[in-house]
C-alpha positions in Angstrom: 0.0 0.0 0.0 1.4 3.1 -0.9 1.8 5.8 1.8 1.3 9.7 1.1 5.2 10.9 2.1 4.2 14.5 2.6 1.4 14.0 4.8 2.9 10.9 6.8 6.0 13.5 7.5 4.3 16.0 8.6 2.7 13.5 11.0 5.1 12.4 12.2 7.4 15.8 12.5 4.4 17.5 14.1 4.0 14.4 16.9 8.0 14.6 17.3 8.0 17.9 18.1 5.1 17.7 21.2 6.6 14.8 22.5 10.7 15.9 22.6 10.7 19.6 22.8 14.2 20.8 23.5 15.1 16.8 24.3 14.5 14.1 25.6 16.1 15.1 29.2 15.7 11.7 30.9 17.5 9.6 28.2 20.3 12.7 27.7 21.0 12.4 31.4 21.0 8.2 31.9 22.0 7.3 28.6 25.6 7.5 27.0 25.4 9.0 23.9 27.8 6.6 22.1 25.4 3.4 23.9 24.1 0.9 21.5 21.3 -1.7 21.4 18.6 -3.3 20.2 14.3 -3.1 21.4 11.6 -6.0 19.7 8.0 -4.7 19.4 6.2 -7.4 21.6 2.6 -8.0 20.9 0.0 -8.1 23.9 -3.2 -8.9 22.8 -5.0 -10.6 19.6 -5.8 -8.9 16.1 -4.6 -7.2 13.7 -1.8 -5.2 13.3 -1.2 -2.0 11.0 1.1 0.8 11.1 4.3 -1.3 10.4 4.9 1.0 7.5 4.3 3.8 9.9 6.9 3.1 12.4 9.4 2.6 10.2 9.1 6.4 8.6 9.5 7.2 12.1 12.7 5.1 12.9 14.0 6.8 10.5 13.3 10.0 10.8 14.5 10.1 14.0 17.6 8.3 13.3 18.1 7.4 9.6 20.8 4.7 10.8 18.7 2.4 13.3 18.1 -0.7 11.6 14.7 -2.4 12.2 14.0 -6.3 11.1 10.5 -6.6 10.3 8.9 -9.9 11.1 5.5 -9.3 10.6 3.7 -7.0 8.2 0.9 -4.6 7.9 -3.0 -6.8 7.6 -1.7 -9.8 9.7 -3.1 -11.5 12.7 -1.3 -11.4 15.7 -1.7 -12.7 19.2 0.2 -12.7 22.7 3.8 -12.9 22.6 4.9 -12.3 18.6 7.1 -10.2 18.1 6.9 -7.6 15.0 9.9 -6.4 14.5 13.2 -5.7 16.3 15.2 -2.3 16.3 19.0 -1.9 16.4 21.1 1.7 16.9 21.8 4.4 19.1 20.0 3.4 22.4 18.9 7.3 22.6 17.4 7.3 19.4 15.7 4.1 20.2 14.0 5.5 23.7 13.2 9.0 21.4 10.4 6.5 18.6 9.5 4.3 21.4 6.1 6.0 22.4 5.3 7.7 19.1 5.9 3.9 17.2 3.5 2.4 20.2 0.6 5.3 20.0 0.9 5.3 16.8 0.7 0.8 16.1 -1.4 0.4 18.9 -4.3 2.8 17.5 -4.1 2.2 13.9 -4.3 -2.1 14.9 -7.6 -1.2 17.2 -8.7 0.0 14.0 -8.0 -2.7 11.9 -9.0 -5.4 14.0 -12.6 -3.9 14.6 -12.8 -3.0 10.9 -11.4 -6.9 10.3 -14.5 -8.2 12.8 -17.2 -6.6 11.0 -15.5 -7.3 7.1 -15.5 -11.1 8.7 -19.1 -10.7 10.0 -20.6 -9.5 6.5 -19.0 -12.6 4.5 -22.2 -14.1 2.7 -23.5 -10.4 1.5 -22.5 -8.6 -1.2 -22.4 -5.7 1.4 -19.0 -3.2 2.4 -18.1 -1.3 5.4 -17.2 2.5 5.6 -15.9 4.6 7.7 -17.1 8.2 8.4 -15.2 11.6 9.3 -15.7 10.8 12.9 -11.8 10.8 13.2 -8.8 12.3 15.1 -8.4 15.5 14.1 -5.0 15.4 12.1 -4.8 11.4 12.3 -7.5 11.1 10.0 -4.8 9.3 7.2 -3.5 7.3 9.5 -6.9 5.8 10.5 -9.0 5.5 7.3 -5.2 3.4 6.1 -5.7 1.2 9.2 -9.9 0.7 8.0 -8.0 0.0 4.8 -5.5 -2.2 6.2 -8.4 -4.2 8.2 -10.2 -4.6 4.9 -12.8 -2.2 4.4 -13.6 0.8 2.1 -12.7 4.6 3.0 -16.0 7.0 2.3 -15.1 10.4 1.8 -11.9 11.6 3.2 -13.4 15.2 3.6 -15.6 18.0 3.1 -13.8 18.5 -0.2 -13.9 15.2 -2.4 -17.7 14.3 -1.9 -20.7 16.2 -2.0 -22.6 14.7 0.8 -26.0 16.2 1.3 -27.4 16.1 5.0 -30.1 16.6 7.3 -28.8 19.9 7.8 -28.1 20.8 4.1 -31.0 19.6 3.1 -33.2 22.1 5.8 -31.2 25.1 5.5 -31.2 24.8 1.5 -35.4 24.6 1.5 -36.2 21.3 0.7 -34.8 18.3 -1.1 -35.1 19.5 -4.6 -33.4 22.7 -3.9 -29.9 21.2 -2.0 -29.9 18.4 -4.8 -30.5 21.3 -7.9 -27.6 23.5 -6.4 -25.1 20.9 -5.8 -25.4 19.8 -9.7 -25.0 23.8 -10.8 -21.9 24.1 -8.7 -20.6 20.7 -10.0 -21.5 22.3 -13.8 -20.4 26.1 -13.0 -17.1 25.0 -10.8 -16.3 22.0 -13.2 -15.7 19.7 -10.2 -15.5 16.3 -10.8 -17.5 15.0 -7.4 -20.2 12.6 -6.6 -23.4 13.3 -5.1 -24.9 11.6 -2.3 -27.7 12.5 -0.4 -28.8 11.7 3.6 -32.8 10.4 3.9 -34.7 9.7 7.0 -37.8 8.5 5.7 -39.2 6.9 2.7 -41.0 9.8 1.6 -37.8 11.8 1.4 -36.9 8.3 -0.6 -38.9 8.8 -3.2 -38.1 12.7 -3.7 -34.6 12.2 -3.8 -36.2 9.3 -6.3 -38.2 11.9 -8.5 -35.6 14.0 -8.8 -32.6 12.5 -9.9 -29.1 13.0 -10.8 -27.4 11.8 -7.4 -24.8 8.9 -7.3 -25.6 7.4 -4.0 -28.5 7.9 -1.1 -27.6 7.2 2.5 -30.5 5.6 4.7 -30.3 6.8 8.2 -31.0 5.4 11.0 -33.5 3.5 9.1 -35.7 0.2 11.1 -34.9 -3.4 8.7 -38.3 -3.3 7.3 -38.2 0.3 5.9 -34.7 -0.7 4.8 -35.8 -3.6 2.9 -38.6 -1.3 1.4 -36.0 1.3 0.0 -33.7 -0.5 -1.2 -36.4 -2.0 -3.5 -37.7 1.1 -4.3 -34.2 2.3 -5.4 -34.3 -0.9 -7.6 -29.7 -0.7 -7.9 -30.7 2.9 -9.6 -28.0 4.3 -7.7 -26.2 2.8 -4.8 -27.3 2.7 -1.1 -25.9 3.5 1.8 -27.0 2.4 5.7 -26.1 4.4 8.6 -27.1 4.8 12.4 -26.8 2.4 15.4 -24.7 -0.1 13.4 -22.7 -2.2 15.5 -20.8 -5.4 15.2 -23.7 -7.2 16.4 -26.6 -6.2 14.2 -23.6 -5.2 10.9 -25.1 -8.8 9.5 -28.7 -7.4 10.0 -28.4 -4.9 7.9 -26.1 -6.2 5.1 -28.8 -8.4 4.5 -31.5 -5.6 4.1 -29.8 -5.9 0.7 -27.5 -2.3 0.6 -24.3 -2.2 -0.7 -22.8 -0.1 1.8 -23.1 0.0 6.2 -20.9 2.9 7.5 -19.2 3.2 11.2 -18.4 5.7 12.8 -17.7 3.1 15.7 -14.5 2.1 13.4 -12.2 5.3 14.1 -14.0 7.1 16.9 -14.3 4.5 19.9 -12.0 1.0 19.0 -9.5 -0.3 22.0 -6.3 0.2 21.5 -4.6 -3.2 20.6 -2.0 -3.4 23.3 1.8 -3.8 22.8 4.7 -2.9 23.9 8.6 -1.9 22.9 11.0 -3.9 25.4 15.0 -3.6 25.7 16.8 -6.9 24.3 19.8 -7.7 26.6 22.2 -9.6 25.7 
């Protein structure tokens, strides 16, 4: 998987920076600055682990010449005891990454391990999992790659590559017609090349959105599994459709089966556990 350079640097300059200041005073003062040796990344828990690829951008940019051994990569199961990779170098430089690497790993494999659970749990439907914007703020990259990572499909990555019509759009532009008319003259006047979709509560605002056309997909919310069923076969694969509200692991099945091609999450990014790990001195 390819990782955006520019924003991943910033990332991790930006987290750097809070974390060290003017130095990392308690390794500067215990540590000799010549002192060499070697940490493993020790894995606590069970799931899935992402952000490999991020901790090694921030190995080296602390200290282009540490050498890390990876052992296990990006998407693959772990469980108690493996070890992911070990690092060898300056001991300071080492102790500088450790909780950056950690914070980093340990939120980005919550991530992919929930996302993993519910991809597992919709096997037998033709259905996918989003995420939502309910991110981080400024670790929104980072997660959507760890939903990625975990095997399902990033909506949106902001305000600016979708046009994505709301409740609150929708009542502050008079009416469904009127939000759905404006966002196709701005798409003709600005020459943007973006996708419509449009938020519904109910099946009458189904069949307007229906009526009037000219919208790529329509997302259901917080729709019951009978009125589901009934819009999705009003919508006849027209355009596609999109569930959303009260999802969770346990009912994801529930409504895959209403017959939608998408479920979105916010449960993915904005309330996983932290798969737990840990960064422990080798001594030889």
């Amino acid at each position: 998987m390819e990782l955006d350079k520019e924003i991943i640097t910033t990332f991790i300059k930006t987290a750097l920076f809070e974390d060290i200041g003017d130095g990392d005073h308690t390794s500067l003062s215990t540590i000799p600055a010549d002192a060499q040796g070697k940490a493993k990344l020790l894995i606590k828990d069970e799931g899935i682990v992402a952000g490999v690829e991020i901790a090694l951008e921030i190995f080296k940019e602390v200290d282009a010449n540490l050498i890390i051994d990876v052992f296990i990569k990006d998407g693959e199961k772990v469980k108690y005891g493996d070890i992911v990779l070990i690092v060898s170098g300056h001991v300071r430089s080492i102790l500088m990454a450790e909780r950056l690497v950690l914070n980093t790993m340990q939120r980005m494999s919550g991530i992919a391990t929930t996302t993993k659970q519910i991809v597992e749990k919709l096997k037998g439907s033709s259905t996918q999992v989003l995420d939502t914007r309910k991110t981080t703020p400024n670790l929104r990259y980072l997660e959507k790659l760890a939903v990625k990572i975990g095997g399902g499909v990033n909506h949106r990555f902001g305000l600016y590559d979708m046009i994505l019509i709301k409740d609150n759009h929708v009542d502050y532009a008079g009416g469904i017609k009127n939000a759905i008319q404006a966002a196709q003259s701005y798409i003709k006047q600005h020459q943007k090349k973006l996708q419509i979709e449009i938020e519904v509560r109910n099946i009458k605002e189904l069949e307007e959105v229906l009526a009037c056309g000219g919208i790529d997909r329509i997302l259901l919310d917080n729709f019951g599994f009978e009125d589901l069923k009934t819009a999705v076969k009003l919508v006849n694969k027209s355009v596609l459709t999109e569930a959303s509200g009260g999802i969770t692991p346990e009912n994801a099945i529930d409504y895959a089966l209403c017959g939608v091609d998408y479920i979105s999450m916010g449960a993915l990014t904005h309330s996983v556990k932290s798969l737990d790990m840990s960064l422990k001195a080798l001594i030889s």
